[in-house]
Structure formats: structure tokens, C-alpha cells
N, CA, C and O atoms as a CHARMM CRD file, in Angstrom:
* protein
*
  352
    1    1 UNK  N     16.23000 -20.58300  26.54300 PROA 1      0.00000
    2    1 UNK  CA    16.01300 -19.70000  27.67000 PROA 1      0.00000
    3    1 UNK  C     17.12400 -19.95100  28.68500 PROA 1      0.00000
    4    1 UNK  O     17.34700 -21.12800  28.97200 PROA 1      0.00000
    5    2 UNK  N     17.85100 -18.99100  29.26600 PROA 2      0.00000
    6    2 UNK  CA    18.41800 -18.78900  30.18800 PROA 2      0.00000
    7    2 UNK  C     18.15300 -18.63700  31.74400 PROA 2      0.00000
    8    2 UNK  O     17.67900 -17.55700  32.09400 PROA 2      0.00000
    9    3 UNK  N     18.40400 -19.59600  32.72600 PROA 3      0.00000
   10    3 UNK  CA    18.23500 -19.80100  34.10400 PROA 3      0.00000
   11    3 UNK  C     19.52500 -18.39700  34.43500 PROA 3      0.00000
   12    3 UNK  O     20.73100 -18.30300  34.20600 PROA 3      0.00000
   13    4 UNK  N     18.59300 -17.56800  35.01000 PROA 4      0.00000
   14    4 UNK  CA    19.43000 -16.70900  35.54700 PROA 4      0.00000
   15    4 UNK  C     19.50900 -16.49600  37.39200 PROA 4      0.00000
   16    4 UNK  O     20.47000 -16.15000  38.07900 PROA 4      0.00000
   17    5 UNK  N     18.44800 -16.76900  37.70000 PROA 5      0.00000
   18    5 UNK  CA    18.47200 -17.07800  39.43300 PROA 5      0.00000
   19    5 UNK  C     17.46400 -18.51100  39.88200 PROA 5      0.00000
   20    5 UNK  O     16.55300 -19.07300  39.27400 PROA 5      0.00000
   21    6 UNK  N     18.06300 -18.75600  41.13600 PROA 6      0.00000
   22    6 UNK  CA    16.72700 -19.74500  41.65800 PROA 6      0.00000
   23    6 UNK  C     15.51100 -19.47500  41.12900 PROA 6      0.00000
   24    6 UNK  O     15.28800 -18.37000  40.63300 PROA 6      0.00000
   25    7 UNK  N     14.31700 -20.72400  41.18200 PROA 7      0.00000
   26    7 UNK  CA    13.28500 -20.15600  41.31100 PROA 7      0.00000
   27    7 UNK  C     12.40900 -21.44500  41.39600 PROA 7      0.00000
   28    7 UNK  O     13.05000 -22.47800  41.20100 PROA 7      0.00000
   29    8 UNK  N     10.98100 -21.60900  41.66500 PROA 8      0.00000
   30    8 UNK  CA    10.38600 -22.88800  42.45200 PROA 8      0.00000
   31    8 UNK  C      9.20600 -22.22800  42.38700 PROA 8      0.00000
   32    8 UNK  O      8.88700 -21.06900  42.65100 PROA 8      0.00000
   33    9 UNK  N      8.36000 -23.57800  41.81700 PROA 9      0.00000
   34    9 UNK  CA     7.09200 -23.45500  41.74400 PROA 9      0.00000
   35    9 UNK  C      6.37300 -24.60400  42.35100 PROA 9      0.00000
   36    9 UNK  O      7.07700 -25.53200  42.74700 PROA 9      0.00000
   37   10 UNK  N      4.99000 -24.70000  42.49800 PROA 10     0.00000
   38   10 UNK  CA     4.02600 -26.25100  43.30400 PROA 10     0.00000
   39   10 UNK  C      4.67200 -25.88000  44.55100 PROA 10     0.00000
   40   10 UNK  O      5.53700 -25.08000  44.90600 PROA 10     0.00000
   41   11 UNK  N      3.91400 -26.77800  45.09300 PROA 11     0.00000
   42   11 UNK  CA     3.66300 -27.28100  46.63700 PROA 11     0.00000
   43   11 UNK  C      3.87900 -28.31800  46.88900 PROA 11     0.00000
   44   11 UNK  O      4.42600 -28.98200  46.00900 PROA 11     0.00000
   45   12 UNK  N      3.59800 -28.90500  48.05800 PROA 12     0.00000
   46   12 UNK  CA     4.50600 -30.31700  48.58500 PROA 12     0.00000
   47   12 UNK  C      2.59400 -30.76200  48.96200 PROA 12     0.00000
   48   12 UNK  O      2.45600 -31.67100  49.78100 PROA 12     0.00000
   49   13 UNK  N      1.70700 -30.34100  48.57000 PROA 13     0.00000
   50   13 UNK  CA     0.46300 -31.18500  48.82500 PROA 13     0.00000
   51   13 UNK  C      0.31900 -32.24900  47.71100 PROA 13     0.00000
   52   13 UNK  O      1.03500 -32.23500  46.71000 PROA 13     0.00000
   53   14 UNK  N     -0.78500 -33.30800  47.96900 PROA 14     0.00000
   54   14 UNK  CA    -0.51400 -34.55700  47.50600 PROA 14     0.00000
   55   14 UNK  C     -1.27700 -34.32300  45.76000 PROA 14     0.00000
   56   14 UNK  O     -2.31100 -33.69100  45.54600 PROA 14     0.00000
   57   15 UNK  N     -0.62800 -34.85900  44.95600 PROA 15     0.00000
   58   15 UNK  CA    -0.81300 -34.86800  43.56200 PROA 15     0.00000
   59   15 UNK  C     -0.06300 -33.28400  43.51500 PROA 15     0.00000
   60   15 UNK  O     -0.87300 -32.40400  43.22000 PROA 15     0.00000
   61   16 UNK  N      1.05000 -32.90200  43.70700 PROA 16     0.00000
   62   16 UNK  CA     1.84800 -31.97200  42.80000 PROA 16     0.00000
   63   16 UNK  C      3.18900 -32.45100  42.92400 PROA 16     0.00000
   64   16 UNK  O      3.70700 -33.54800  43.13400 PROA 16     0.00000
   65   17 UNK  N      3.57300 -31.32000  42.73500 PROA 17     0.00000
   66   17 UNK  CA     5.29100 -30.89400  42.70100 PROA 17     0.00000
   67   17 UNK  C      5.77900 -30.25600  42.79600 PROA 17     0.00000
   68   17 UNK  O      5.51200 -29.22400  42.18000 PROA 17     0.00000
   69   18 UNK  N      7.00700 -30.32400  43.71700 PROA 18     0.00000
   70   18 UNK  CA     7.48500 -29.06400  43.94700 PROA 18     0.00000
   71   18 UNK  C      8.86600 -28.75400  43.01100 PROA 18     0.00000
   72   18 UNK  O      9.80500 -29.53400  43.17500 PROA 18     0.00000
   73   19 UNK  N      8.98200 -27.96700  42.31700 PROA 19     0.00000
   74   19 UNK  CA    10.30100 -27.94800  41.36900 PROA 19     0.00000
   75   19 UNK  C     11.14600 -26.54600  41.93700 PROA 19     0.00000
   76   19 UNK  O     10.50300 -25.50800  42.09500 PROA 19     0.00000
   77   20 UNK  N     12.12100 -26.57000  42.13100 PROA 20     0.00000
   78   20 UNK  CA    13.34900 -25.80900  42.37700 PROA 20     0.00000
   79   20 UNK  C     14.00400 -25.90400  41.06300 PROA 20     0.00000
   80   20 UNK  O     14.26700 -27.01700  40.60600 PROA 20     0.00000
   81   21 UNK  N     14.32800 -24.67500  40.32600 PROA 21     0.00000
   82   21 UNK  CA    16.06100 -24.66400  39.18400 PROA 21     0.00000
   83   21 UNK  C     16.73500 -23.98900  39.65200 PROA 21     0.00000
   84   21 UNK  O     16.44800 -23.21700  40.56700 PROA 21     0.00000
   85   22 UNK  N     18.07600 -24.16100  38.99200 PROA 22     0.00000
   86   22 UNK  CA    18.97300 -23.05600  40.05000 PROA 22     0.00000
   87   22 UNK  C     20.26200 -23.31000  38.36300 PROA 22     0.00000
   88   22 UNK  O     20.59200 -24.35300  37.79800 PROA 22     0.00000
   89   23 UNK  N     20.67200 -21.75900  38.04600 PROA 23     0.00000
   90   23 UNK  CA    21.80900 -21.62000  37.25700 PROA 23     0.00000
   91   23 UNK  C     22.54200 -22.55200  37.67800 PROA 23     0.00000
   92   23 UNK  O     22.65100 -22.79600  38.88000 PROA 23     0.00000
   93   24 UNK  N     23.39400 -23.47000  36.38800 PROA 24     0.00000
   94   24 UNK  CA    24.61300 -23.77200  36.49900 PROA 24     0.00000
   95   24 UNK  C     26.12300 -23.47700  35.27800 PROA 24     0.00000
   96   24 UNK  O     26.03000 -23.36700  34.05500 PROA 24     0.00000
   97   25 UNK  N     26.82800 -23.44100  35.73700 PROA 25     0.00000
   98   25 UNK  CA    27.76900 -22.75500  34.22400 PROA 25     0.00000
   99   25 UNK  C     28.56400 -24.00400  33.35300 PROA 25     0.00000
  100   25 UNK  O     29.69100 -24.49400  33.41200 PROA 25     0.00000
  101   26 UNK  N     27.06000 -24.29800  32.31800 PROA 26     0.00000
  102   26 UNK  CA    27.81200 -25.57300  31.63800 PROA 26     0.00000
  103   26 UNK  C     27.57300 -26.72500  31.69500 PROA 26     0.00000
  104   26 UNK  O     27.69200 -27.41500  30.68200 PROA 26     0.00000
  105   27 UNK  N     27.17400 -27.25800  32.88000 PROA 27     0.00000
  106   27 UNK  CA    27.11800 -28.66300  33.04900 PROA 27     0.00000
  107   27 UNK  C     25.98500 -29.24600  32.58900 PROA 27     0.00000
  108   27 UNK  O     25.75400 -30.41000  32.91500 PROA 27     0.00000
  109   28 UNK  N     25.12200 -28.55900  31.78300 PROA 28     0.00000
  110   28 UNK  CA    24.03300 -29.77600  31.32100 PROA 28     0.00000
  111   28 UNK  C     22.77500 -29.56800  32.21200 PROA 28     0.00000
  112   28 UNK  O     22.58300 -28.63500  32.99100 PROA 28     0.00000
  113   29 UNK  N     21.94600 -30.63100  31.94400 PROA 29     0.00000
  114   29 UNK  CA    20.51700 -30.66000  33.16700 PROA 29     0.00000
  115   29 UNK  C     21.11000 -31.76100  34.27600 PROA 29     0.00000
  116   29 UNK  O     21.67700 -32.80600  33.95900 PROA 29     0.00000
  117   30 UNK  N     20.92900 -31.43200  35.27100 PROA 30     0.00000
  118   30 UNK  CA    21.13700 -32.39000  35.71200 PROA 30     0.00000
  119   30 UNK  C     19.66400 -32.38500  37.29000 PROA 30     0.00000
  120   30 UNK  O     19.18800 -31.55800  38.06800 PROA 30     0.00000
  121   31 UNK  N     19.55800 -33.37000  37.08300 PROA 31     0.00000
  122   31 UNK  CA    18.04700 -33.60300  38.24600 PROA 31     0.00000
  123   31 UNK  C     18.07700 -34.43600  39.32800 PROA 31     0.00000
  124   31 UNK  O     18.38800 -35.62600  39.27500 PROA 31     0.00000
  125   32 UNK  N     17.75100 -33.81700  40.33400 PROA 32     0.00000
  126   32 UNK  CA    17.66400 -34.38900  41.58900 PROA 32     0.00000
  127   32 UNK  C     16.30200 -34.75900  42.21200 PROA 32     0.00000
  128   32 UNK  O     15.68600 -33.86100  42.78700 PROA 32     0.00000
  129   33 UNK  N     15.69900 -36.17600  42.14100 PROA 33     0.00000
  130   33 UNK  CA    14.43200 -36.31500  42.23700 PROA 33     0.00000
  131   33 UNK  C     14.19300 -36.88600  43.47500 PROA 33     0.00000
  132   33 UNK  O     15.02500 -37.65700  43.95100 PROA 33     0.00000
  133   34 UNK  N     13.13900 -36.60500  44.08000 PROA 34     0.00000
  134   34 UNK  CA    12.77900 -37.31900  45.57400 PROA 34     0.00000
  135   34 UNK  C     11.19900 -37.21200  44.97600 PROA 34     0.00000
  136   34 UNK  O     10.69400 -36.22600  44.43900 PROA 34     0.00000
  137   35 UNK  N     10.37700 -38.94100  45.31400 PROA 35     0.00000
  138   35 UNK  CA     9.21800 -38.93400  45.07600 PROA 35     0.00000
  139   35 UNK  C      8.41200 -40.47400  45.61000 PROA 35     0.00000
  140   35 UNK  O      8.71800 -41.65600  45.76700 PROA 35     0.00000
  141   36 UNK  N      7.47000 -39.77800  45.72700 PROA 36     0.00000
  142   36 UNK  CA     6.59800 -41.02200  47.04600 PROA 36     0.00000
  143   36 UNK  C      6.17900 -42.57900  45.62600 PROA 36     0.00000
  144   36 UNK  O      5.85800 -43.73400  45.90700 PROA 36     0.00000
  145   37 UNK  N      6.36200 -41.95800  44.18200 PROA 37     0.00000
  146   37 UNK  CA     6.44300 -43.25200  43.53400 PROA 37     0.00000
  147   37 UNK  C      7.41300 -43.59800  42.60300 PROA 37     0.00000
  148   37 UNK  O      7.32800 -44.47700  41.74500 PROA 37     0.00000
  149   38 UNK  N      8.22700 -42.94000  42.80100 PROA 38     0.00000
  150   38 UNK  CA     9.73000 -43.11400  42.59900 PROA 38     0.00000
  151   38 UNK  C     10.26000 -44.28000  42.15700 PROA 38     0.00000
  152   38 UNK  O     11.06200 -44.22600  41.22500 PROA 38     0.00000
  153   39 UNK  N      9.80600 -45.93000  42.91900 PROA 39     0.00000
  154   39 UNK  CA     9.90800 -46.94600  42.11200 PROA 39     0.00000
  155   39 UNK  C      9.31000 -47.23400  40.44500 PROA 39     0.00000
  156   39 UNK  O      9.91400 -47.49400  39.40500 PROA 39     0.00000
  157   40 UNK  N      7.76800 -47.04200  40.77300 PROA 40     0.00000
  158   40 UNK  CA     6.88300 -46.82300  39.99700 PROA 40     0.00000
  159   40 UNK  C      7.45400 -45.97000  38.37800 PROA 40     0.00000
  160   40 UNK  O      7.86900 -46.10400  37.22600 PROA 40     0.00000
  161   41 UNK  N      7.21200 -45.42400  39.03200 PROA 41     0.00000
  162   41 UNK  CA     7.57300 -43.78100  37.65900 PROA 41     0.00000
  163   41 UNK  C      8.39000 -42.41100  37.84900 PROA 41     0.00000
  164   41 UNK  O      8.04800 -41.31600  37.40200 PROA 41     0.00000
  165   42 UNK  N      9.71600 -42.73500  38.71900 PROA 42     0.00000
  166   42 UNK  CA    10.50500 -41.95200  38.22300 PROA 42     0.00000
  167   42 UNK  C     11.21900 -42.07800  36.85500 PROA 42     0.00000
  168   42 UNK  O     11.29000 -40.98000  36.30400 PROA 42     0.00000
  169   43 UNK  N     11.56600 -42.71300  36.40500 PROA 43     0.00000
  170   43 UNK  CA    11.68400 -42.23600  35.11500 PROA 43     0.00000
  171   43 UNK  C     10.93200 -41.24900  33.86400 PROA 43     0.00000
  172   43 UNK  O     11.20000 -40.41400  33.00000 PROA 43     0.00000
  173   44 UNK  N      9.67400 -42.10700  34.53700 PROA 44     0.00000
  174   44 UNK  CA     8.91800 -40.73500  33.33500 PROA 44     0.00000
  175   44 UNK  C      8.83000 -39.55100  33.69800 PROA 44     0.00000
  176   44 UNK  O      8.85200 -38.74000  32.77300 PROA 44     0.00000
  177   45 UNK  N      8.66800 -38.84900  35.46600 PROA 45     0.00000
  178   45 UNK  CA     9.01500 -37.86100  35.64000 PROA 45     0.00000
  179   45 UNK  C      9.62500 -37.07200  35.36100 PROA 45     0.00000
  180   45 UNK  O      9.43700 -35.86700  35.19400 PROA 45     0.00000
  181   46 UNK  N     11.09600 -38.22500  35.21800 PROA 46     0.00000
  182   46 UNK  CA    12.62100 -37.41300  34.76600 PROA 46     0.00000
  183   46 UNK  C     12.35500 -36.80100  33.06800 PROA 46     0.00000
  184   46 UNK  O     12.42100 -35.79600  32.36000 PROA 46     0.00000
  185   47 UNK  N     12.03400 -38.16900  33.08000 PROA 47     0.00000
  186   47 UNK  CA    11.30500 -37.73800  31.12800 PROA 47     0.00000
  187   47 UNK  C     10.61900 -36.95600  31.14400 PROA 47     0.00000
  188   47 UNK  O     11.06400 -36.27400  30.22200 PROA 47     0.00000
  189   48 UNK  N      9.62500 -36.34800  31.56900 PROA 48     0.00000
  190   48 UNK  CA     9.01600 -35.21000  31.51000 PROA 48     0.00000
  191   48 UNK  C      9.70200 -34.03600  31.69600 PROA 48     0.00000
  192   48 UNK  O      9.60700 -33.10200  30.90000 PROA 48     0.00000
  193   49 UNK  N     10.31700 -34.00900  32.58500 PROA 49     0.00000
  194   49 UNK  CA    11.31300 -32.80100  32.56300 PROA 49     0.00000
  195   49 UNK  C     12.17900 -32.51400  32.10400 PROA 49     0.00000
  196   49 UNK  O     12.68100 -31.44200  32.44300 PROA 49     0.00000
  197   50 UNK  N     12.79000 -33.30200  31.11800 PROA 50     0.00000
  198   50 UNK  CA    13.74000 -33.41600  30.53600 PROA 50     0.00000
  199   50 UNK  C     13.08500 -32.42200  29.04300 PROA 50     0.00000
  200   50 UNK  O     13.50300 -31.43500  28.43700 PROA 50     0.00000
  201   51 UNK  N     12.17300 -33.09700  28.94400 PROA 51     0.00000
  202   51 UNK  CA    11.43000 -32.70300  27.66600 PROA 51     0.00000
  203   51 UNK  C     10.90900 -31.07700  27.54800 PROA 51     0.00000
  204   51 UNK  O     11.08600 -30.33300  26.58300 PROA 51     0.00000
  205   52 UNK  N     10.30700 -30.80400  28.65300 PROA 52     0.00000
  206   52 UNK  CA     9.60700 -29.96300  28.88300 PROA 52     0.00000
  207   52 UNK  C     10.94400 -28.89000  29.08100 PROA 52     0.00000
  208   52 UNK  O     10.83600 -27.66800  28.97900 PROA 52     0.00000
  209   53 UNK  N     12.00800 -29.49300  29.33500 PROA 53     0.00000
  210   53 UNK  CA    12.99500 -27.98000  29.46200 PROA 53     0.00000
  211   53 UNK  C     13.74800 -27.92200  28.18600 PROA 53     0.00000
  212   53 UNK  O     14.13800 -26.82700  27.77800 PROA 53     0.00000
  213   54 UNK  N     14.00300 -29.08900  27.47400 PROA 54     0.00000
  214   54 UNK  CA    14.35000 -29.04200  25.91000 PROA 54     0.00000
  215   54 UNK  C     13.32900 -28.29000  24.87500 PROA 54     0.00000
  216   54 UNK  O     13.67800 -28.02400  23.72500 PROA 54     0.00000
  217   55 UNK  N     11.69800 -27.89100  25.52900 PROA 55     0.00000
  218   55 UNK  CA    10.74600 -27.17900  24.68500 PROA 55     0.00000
  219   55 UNK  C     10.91700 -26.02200  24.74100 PROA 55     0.00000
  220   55 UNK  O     10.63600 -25.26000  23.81600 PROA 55     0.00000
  221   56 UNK  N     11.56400 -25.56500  26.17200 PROA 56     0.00000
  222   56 UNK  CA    11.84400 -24.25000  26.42000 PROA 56     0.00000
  223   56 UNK  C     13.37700 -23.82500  26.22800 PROA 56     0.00000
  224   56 UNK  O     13.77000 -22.66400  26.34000 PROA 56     0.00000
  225   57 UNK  N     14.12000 -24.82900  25.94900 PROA 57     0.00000
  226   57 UNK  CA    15.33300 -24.22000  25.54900 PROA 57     0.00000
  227   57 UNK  C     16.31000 -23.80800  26.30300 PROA 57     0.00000
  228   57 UNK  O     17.11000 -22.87700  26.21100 PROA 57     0.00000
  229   58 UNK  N     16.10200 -24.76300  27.17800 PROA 58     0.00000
  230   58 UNK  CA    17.11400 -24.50600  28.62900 PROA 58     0.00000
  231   58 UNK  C     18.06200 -25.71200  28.37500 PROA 58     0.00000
  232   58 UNK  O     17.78100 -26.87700  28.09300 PROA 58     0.00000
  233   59 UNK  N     19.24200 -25.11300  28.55000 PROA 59     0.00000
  234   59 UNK  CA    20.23500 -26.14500  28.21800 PROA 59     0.00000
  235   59 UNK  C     20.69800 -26.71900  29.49700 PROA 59     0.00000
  236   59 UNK  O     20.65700 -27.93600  29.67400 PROA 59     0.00000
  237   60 UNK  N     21.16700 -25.84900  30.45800 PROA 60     0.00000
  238   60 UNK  CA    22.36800 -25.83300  31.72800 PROA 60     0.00000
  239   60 UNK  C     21.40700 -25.38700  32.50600 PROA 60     0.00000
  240   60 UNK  O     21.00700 -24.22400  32.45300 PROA 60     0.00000
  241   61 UNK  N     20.91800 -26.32600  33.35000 PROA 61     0.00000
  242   61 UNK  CA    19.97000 -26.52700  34.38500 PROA 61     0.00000
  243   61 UNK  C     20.41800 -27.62500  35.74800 PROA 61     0.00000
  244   61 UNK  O     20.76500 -28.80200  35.64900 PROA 61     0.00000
  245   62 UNK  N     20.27900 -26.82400  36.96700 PROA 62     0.00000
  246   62 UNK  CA    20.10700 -28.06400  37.88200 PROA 62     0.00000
  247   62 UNK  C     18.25500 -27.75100  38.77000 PROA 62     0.00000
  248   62 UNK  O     17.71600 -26.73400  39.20600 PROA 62     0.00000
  249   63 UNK  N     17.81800 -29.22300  38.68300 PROA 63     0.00000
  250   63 UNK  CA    16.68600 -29.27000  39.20900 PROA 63     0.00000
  251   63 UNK  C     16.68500 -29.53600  40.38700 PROA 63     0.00000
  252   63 UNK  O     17.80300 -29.72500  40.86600 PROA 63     0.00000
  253   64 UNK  N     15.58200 -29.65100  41.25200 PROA 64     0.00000
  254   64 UNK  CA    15.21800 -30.49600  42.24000 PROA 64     0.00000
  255   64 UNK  C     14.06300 -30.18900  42.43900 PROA 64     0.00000
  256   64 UNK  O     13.41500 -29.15700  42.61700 PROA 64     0.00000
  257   65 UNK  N     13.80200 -31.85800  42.34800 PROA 65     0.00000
  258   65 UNK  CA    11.94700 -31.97400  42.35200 PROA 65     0.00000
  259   65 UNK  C     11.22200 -32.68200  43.51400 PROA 65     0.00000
  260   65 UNK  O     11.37900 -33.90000  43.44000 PROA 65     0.00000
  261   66 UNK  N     10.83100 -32.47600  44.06400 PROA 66     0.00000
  262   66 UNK  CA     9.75800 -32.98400  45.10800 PROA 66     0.00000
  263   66 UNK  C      8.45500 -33.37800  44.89300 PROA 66     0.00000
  264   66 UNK  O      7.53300 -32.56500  44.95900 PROA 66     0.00000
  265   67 UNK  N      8.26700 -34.67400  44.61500 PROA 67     0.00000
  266   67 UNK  CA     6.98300 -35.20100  43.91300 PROA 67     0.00000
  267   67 UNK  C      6.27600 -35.37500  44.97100 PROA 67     0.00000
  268   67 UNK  O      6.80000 -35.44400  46.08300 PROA 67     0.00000
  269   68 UNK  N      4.72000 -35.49100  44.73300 PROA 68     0.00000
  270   68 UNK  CA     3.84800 -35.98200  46.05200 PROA 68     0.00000
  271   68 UNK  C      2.85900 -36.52200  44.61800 PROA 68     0.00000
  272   68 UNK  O      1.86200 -35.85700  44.33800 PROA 68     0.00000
  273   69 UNK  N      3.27300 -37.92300  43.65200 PROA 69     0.00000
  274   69 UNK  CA     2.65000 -37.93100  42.59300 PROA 69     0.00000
  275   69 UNK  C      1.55400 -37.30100  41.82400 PROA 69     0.00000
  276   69 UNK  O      0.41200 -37.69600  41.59000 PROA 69     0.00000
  277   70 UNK  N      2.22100 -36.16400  41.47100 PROA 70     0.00000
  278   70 UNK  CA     1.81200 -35.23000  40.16400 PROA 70     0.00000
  279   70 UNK  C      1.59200 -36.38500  39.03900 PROA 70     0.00000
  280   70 UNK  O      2.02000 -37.53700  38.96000 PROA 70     0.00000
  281   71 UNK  N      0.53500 -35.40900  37.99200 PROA 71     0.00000
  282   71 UNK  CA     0.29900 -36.16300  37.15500 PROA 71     0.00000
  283   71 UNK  C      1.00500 -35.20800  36.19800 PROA 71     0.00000
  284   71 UNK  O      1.29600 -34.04000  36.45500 PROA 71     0.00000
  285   72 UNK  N      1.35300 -36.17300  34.51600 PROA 72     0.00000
  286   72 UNK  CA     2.50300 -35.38600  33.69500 PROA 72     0.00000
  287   72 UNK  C      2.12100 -33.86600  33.44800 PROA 72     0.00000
  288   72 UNK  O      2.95300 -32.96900  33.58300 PROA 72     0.00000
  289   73 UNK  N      0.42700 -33.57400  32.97000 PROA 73     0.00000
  290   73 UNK  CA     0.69700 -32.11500  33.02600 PROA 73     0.00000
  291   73 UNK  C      0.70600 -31.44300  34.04200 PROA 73     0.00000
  292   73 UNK  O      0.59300 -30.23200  33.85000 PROA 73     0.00000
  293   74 UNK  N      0.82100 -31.85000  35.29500 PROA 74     0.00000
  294   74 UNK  CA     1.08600 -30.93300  36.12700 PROA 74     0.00000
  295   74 UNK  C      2.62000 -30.75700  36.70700 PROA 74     0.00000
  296   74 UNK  O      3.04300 -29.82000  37.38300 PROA 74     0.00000
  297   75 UNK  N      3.45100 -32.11400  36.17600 PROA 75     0.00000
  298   75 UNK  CA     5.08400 -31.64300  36.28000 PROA 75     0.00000
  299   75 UNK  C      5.29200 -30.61900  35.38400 PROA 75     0.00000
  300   75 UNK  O      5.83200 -29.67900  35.96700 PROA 75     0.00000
  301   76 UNK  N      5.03800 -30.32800  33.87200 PROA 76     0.00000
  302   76 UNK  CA     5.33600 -29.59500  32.93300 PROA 76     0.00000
  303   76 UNK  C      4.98200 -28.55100  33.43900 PROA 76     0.00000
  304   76 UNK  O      5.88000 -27.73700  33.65600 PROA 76     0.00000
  305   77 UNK  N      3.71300 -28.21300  33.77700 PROA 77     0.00000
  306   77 UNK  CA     3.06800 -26.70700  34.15000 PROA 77     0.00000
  307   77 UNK  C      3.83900 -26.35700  34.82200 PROA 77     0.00000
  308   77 UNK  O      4.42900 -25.44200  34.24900 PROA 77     0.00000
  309   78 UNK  N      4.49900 -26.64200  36.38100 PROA 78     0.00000
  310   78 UNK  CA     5.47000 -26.51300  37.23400 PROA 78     0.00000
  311   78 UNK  C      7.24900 -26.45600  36.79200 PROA 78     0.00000
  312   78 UNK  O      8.09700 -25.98600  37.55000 PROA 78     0.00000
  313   79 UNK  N      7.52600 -26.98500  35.54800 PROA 79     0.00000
  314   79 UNK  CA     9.00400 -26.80700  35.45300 PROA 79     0.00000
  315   79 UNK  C      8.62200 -25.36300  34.40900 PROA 79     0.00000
  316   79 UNK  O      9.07700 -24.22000  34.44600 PROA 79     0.00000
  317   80 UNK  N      7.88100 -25.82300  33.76100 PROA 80     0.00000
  318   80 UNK  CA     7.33700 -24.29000  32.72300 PROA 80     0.00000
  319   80 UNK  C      7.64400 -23.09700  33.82200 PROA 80     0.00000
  320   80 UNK  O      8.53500 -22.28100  33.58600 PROA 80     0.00000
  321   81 UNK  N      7.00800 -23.04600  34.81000 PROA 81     0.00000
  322   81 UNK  CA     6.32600 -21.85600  35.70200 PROA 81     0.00000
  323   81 UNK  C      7.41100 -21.95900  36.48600 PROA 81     0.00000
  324   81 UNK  O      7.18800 -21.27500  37.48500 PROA 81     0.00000
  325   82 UNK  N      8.29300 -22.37400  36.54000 PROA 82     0.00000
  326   82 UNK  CA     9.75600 -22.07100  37.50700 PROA 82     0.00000
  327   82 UNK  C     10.79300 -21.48100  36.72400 PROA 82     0.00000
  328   82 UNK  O     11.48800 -20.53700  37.10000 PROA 82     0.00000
  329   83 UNK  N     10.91400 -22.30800  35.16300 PROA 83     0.00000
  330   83 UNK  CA    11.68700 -21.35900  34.33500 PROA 83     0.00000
  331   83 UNK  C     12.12700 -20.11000  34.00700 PROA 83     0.00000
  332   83 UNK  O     13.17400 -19.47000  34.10400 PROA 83     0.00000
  333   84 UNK  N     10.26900 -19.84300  33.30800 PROA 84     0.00000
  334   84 UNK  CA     9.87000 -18.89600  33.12500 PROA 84     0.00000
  335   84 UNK  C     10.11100 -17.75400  34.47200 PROA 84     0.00000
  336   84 UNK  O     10.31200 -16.57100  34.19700 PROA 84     0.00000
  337   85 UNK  N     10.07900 -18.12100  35.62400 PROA 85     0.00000
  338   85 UNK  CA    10.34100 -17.07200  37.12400 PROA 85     0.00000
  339   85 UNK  C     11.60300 -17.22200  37.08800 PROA 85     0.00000
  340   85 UNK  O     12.04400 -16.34300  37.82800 PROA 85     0.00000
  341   86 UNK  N     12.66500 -17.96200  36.55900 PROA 86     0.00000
  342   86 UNK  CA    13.73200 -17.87700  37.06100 PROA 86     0.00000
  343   86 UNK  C     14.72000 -17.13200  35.81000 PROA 86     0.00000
  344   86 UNK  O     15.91400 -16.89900  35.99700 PROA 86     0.00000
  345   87 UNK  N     14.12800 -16.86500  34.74500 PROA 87     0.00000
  346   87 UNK  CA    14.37800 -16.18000  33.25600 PROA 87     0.00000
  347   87 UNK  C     13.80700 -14.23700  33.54700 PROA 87     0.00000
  348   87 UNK  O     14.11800 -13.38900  32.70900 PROA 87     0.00000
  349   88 UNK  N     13.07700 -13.90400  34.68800 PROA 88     0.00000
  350   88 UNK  CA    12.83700 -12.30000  34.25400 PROA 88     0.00000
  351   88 UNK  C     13.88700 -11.81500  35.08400 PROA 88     0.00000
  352   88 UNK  O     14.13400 -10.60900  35.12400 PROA 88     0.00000
């Protein structure tokens, strides 16, 4: 799937996420994370999104995520549901 404009899904209330994608030409995924457990489990975040945009087939992605610790299916539901808005 192809990122053709911005697009952002979740909220900044506590247990979500807020995800922003935005086209880039080429460069890969690349993710910008800010999150209240960030020591804890940013990595698996990143891993989650990483995954969840390799299911959908997005190659050349830039993120930015705003955690208020989401749990994993609710990062996926949210990079899903930003894609998908940023693909019609």
C-alpha cells in the first residue's frame, strides 16, 4: 500500500495513540516515537509498527507516534486506520 497524503488516527487520552504517517520518496520507515513508557517498552511499540506496516505493505513511511501507553492491539488498530486514511 501506498502513503499518498498525511493522515492520523487515536487520541492523546491515556491507554492510546496517537499515530501520524506522512509520504516519503524512498527512504524506508522511519519512526519517530514519544511515549510516557518509553524506557519500559519502546521497542516493542516500534516492533509493532514495524510489523503491522510490513502486513500492509507499506514500504516508505515516516511515522510519528504519541503514546499515552496503548496496549499492542490498539497500536496496530491505529497504524492500520491511519494507513488505510492516508491510501484513499
Amino acid at each position: 500500500m501506498k502513503i499518498l497524503k498525511p493522515a492520523k488516527a487515536g487520541t492523546l487520552e491515556s491507554s492510546d495513540i496517537y499515530i501520524t504517517v506522512y509520504p516519503n520518496d524512498g527512504e524506508g520507515i522511519n519512526i519517530k516515537l514519544e511515549s510516557i513508557v518509553m524506557k519500559q517498552f519502546g521497542s516493542q511499540i516500534k516492533k509493532v509498527i514495524t510489523e503491522t506496516l510490513g502486513e500492509l505493505d507499506v514500504e516508505n513511511v515516516d511515522v510519528v507516534a504519541v503514546d499515552k501507553g496503548a496496549l499492542d492491539c490498539t497500536i496496530k488498530a491505529r497504524v492500520e486506520a491511519a494507513v488505510r486514511r492516508s491510501s484513499l
